[in-house]
C-alpha positions in Angstrom: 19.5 4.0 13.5 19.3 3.9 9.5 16.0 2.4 8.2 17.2 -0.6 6.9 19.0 -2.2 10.0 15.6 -0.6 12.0 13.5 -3.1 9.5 16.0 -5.8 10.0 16.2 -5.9 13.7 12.8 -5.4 14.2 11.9 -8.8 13.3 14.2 -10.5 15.6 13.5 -11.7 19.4 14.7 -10.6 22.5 18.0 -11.9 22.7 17.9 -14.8 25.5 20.0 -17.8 25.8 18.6 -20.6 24.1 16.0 -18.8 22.7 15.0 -19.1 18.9 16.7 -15.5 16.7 12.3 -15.5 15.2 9.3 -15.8 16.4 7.4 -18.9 15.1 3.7 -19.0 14.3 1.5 -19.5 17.2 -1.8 -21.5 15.9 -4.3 -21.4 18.5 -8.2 -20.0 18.9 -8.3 -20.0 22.6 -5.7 -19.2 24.8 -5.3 -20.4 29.1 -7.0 -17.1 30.6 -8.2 -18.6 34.4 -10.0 -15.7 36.3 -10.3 -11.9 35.1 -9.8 -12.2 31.2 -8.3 -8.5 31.2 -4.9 -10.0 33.5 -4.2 -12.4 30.8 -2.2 -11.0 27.6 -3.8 -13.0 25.4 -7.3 -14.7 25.6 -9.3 -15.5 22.0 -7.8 -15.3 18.3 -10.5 -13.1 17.4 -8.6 -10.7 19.7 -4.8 -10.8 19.7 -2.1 -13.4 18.9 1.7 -13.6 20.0 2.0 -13.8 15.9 0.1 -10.5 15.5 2.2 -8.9 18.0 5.2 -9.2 16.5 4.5 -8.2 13.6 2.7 -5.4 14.3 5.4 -4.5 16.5 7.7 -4.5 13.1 5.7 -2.6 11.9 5.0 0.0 13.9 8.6 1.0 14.5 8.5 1.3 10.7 5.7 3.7 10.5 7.3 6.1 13.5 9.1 9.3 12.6 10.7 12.1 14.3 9.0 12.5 17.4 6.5 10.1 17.4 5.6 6.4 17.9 3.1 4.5 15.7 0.9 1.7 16.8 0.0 -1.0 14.0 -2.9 -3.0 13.9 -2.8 -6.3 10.7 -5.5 -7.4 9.2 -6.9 -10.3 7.0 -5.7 -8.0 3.7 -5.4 -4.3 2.6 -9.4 -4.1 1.9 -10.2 -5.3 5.3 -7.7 -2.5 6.8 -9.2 0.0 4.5 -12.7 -1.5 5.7 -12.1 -1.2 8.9 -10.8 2.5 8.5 -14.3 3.6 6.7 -16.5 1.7 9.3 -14.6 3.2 12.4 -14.7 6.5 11.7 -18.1 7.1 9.1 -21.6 7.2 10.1 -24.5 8.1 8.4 -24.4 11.8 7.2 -20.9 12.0 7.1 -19.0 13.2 4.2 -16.0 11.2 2.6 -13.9 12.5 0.2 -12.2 10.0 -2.3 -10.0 10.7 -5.4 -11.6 10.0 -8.4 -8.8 7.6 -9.1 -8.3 5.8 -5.9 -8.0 2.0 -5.8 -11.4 0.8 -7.7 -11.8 -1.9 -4.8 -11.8 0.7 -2.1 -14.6 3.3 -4.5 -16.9 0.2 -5.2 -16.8 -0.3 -1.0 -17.6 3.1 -0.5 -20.4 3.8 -3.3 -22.0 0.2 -3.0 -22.2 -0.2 1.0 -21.2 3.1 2.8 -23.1 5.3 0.7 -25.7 3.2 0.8 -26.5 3.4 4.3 -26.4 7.2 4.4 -22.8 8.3 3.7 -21.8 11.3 1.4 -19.5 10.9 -1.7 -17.4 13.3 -2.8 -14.6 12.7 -5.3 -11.9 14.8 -7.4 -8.5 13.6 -9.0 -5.1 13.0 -7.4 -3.2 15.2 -8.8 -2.8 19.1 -8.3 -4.6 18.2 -5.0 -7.8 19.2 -6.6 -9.4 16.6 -2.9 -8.5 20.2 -1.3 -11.8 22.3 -2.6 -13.9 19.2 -1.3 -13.3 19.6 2.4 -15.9 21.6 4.1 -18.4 19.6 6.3 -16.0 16.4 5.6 -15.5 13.6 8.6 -12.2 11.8 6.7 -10.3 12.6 3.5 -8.9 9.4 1.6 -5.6 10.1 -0.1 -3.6 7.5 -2.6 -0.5 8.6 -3.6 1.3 7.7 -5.6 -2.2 6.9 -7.0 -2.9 3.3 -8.5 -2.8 2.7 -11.4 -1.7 5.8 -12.7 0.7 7.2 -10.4 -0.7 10.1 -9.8 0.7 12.5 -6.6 -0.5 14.8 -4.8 1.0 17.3 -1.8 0.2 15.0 1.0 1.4 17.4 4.2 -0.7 20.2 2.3 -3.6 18.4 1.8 -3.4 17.1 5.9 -3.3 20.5 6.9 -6.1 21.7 5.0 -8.3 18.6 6.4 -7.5 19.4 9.5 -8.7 22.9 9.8 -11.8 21.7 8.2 -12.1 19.3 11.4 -11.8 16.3 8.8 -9.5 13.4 9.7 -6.9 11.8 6.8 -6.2 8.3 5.9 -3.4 7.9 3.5 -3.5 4.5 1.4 0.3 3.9 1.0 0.4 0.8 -0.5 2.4 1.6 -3.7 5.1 3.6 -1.6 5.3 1.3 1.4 6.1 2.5 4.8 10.1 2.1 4.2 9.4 4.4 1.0 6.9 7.2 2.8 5.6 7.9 6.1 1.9 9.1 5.9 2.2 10.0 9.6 4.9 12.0 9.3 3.7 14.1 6.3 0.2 14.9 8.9 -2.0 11.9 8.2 -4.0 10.0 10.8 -4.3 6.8 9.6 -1.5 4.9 7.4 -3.5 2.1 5.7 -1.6 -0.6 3.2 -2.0 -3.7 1.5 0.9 -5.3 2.7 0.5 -8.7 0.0 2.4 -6.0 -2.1 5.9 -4.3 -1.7 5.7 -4.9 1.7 6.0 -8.5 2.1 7.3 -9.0 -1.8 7.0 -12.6 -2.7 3.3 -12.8 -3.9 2.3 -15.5 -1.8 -0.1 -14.2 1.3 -2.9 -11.9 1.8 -1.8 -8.8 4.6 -3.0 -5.5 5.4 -2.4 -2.6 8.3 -3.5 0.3 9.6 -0.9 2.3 11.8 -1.7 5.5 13.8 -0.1 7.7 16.2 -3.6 8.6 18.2 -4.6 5.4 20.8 -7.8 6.8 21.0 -8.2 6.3 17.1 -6.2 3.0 17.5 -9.1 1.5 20.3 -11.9 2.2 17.2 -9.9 0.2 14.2 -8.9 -2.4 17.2 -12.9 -2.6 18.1 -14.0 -2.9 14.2 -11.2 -6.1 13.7 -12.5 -7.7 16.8 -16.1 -7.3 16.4 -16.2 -7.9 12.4 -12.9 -10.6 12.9 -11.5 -9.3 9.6 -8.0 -11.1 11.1 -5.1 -12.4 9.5 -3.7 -16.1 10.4 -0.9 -16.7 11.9 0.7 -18.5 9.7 0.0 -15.2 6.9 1.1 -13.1 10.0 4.8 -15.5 10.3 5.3 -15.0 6.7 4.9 -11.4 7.1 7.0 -11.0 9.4 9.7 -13.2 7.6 9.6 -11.0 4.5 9.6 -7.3 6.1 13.4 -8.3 6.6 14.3 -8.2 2.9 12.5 -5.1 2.1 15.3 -2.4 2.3 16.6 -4.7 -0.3 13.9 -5.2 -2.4 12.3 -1.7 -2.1 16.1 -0.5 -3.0 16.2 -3.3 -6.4 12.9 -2.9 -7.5 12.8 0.5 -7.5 16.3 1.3 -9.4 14.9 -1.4 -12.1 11.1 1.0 -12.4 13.4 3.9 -12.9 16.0 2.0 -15.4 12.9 0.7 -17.5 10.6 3.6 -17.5 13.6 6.3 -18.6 13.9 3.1 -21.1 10.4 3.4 -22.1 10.4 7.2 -22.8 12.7 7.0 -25.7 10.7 4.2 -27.4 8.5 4.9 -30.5 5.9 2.2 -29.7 5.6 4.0 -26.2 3.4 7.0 -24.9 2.2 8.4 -21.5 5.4 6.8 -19.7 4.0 7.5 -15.9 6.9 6.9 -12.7 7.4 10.0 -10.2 10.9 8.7 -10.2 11.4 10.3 -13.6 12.1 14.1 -13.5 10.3 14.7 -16.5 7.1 13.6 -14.6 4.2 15.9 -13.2 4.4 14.6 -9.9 8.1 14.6 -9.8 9.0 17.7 -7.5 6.7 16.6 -4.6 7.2 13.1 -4.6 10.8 13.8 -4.2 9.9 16.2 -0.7 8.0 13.3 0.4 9.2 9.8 -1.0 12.1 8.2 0.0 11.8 5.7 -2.8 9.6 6.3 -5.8 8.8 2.7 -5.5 8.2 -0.5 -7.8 5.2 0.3 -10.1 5.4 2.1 -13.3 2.5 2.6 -16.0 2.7 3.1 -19.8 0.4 3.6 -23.0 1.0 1.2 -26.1 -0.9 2.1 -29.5 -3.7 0.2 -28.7 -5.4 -3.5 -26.8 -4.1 -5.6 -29.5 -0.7 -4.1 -28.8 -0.8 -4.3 -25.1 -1.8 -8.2 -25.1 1.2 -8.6 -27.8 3.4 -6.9 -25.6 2.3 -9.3 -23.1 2.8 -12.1 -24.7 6.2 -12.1 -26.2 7.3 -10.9 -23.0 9.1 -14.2 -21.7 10.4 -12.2 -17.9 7.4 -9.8 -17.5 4.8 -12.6 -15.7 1.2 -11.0 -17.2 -0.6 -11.0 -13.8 -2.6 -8.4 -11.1 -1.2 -7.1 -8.1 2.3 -5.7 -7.9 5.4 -5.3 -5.9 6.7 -8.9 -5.7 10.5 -9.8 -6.5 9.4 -11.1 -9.8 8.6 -8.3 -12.3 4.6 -8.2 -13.6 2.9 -6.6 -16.0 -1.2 -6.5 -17.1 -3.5 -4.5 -19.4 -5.4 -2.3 -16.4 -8.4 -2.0 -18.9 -8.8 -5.5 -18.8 -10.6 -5.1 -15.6 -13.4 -2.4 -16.7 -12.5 -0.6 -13.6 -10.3 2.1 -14.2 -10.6 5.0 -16.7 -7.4 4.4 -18.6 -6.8 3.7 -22.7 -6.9 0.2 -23.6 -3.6 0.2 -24.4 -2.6 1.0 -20.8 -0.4 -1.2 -19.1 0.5 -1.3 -15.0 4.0 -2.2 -14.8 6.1 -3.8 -11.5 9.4 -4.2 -11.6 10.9 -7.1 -9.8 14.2 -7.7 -8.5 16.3 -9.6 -11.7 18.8 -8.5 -13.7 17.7 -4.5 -15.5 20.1 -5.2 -18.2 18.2 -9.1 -19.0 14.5 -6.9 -18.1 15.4 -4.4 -20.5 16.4 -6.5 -23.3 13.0 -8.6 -22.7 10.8 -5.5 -23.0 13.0 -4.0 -26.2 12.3 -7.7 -28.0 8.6 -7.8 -27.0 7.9 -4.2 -27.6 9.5 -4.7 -31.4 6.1 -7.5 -31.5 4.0 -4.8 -31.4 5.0 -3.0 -34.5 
């Protein structure tokens, strides 16, 4: 069965007379569980919920590959699934190794709190897989690719292999890619982790994360950490979730054939440097994101001369929405240095193309990028 009608009938019920084509929201805390707790499927929200299920359910069948099954576990967002991915597996005296240019949200986690109670750092950049000379004495490598914000990639099979003979585990953050886009399981990774507010749900209105593996024995640690720290999503978040996976093959498939359109765009323009999308062959990271991507995704980055010509940019922009985040239907755009987070010029802008109309996007950025000049 092809990916997209996978996705699609994934989020359907069983098919029974009378019976609703979706599952609704279930809203409840407790749950009727008379006698032993363990014969009842569902007991205390903190736990499970009919909601959850189904989504995770979803998508878990996305996250399988050839020869395997994955198991998904949601959570309240994509830090609490990276959270509960770092406190499962780390202790104190472990090693972690991080890019240099992972996700600031998950580095700040991992210097301010994990370090502090006794965990090793180690960092090195995304690209040329430079996480590889890092490995010895390591309990779990961290991988982000493509790499956000600057779309950096790295050779993720590669990089599992080499973690694994150093008895390290690998968690892949695959936010940017999604699991439609690349399967971190597949390519030798332990533990797929996303935000799934992003591509994966698309419309920019909930907060959603996952963590899928293949191994049950890893799966009973992250599902210990979610109950025990309730870092749980709601099931009216969870409903919506489930709702929007439907669309993705769509969406994935729009927004990804608009990044490409606008960033070979962006490459021919004068006021434009550093254009950054593995979908572009001229791109670094282009060869091995093509062995392992099946879409290069909605997020693109590019340099303008300077801050005053980003926020121009920006503003004479009238369909680029200037906001965080990424990988909703509507296309987005914001100066990354803004933040004081990432190492990147100040002229740097993170890109996500939406679903409209290239030809009406394109003509938008050409107008706003004549502003800067």
């Amino acid at each position: 069965m092809r990916d997209a009608t996978k996705i699609i009938r994934a989020t359907l019920t069983q098919a029974v007379a009378g019976e609703a084509l979706h599952e609704g929201p279930v809203f409840a805390a407790p749950f009727h569980s008379p006698g032993d707790p363990v014969d009842a499927a569902y007991s205390y929200a903190r736990s499970h919920n009919p909601t959850w299920t189904a989504l995770e359910k979803a998508i878990g069948q996305m996250e399988s590959g050839p020869g395997y099954r994955a198991s998904a576990l949601v959570f309240a967002s994509g830090m609490a699934a990276c959270t509960a991915v770092f406190g499962a597996v780390l202790r104190p005296g472990d090693v972690v190794v991080l890019p240099s240019n992972a996700y600031f949200a998950a580095r700040v986690l991992v210097q301010e709190y994990f370090v502090q109670m006794g965990v090793t750092l180690r960092t090195a950049p995304t690209a040329g897989g430079a996480q590889a000379g890092l490995l010895e004495g390591a309990k779990l490598l961290w991988i982000e690719s493509p790499s956000n914000p600057t779309m950096e990639v790295c050779d993720i099979a590669a990089l599992c292999e080499r973690a694994h003979e150093a008895g390290a585990l690998v968690a892949l953050d695959n936010t940017t890619a999604t699991a439609l886009g690349q399967l971190p399981l597949a390519l030798g990774a332990d533990f797929s982790v996303a935000s799934d507010a992003k591509s994966m749900t698309g419309h920019s209105d909930l907060m959603v994360g996952h963590v899928a593996v293949r191994d049950m024995e890893l799966m009973a640690k992250i599902d210990q950490w979610r109950t025990l720290t309730g870092g749980i999503v709601g099931p009216m978040e969870a409903w919506l979730a489930l709702r929007s996976l439907a669309t993705l093959p769509l969406r994935l498939e729009r927004s990804s054939q608009n990044a490409l359109r606008i960033a070979e765009f962006l490459t021919a323009r004068r006021e434009v440097s550093g254009v950054l999308y593995p979908g572009l062959p001229s791109d670094p990271g282009h060869a091995i994101a093509a062995r392992q991507m099946k879409y290069f995704g909605a997020v693109l980055s590019f340099t303008l001369r300077d801050k005053v010509a980003a926020e121009t940019f920006l503003s004479k922009a009238k369909l680029v929405t200037e906001a965080t985040s990424f990988g909703g239907v509507t296309t987005t755009a914001e100066r990354r240095a803004r933040w004081g987070s990432d190492a990147v010029h100040e002229g740097f802008i993170r890109m996500s193309a939406g679903c409209e109309a290239v030809e009406d996007l394109i003509e938008d950025i050409e107008q706003a990028l004549e502003a800067t000049v």
